[in-house]
C-alpha positions as CSV (number, residue, x, y, z in Angstrom):
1,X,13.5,-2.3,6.9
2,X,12.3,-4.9,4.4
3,X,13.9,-3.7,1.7
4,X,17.1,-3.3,2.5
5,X,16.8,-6.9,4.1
6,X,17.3,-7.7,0.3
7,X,12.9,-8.5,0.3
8,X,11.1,-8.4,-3.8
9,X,8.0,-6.6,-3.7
10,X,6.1,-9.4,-4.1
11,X,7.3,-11.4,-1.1
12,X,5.5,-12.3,1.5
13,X,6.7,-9.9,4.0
14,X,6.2,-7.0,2.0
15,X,2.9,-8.1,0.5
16,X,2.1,-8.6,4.7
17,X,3.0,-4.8,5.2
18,X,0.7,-3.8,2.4
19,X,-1.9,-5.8,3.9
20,X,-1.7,-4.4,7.4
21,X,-1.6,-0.8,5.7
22,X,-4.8,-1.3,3.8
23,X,-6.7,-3.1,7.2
24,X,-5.6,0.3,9.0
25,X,-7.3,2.1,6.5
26,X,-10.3,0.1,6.7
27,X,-10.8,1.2,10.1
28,X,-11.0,5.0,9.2
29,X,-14.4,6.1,8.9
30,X,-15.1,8.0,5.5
31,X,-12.4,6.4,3.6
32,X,-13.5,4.4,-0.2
33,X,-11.3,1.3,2.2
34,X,-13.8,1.6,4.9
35,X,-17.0,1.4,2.9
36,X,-15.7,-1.5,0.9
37,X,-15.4,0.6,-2.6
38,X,-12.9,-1.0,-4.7
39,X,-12.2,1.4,-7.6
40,X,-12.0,4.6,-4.8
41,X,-9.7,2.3,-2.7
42,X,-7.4,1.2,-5.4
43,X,-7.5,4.6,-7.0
44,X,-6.8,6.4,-3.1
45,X,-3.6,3.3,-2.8
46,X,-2.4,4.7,-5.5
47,X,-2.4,7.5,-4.4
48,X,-0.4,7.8,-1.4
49,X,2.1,5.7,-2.9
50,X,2.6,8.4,-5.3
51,X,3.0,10.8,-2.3
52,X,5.5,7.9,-0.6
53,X,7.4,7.8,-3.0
54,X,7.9,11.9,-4.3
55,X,7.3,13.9,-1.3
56,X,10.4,14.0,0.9
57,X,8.7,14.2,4.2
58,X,7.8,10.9,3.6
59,X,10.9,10.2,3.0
60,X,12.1,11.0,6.2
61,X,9.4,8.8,7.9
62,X,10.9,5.9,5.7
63,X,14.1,6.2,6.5
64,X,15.0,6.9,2.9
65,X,14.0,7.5,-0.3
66,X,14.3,4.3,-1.4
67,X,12.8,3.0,1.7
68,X,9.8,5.4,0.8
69,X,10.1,3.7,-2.8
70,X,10.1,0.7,-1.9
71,X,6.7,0.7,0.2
72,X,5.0,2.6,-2.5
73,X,5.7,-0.1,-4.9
74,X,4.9,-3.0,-3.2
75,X,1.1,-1.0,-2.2
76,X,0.9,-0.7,-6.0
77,X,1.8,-4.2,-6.6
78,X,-0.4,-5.0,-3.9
79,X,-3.8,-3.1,-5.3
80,X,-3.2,-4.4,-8.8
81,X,-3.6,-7.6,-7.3
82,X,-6.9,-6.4,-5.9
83,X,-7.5,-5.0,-8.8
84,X,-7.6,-8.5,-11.5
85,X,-8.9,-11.0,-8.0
86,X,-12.6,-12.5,-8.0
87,X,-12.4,-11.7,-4.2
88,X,-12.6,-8.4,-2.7
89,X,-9.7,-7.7,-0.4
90,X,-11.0,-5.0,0.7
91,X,-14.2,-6.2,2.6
92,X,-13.6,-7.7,5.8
């Protein structure tokens, strides 16, 4: 795990995770990510990091909580820089 390889949110590795997660949800059909909508995307980011990070299942598919923690904050980290860039990162 990235994070307990001593890895800062914002390094490169775990802004790389964040970017493979958001590509995968490009690829889903009916998401805001797959139509390119930047407020939904953010807002929908967001939103499973809040479910990473509280519900304990997730948990469990982390590893740990802090694990689970960890990936929701570097997403959110990661869609606040989509959020203030000139480019949209989630068009491809």
């Amino acid at each position: 795990m990235i994070q307990q390889e001593g890895q800062e949110l914002d390094s490169v590795i775990a802004q790389e995770h964040a970017v493979v997660y958001v590509e995968w949800l490009k690829e889903i059909p009916g998401t805001p990510t797959h139509t390119g909508d930047r407020a939904k995307s953010s807002d929908m980011i967001r939103g499973f990091a809040d479910q990473y990070e509280t519900s304990p299942e997730f948990h469990v598919a982390f590893g740990t909580p802090e694990a689970a923690r960890f990936a929701a904050n570097a997403l959110r980290l990661y869609v606040r820089g989509l959020d203030h860039s000139s480019t949209d990162g989630l068009r491809g």
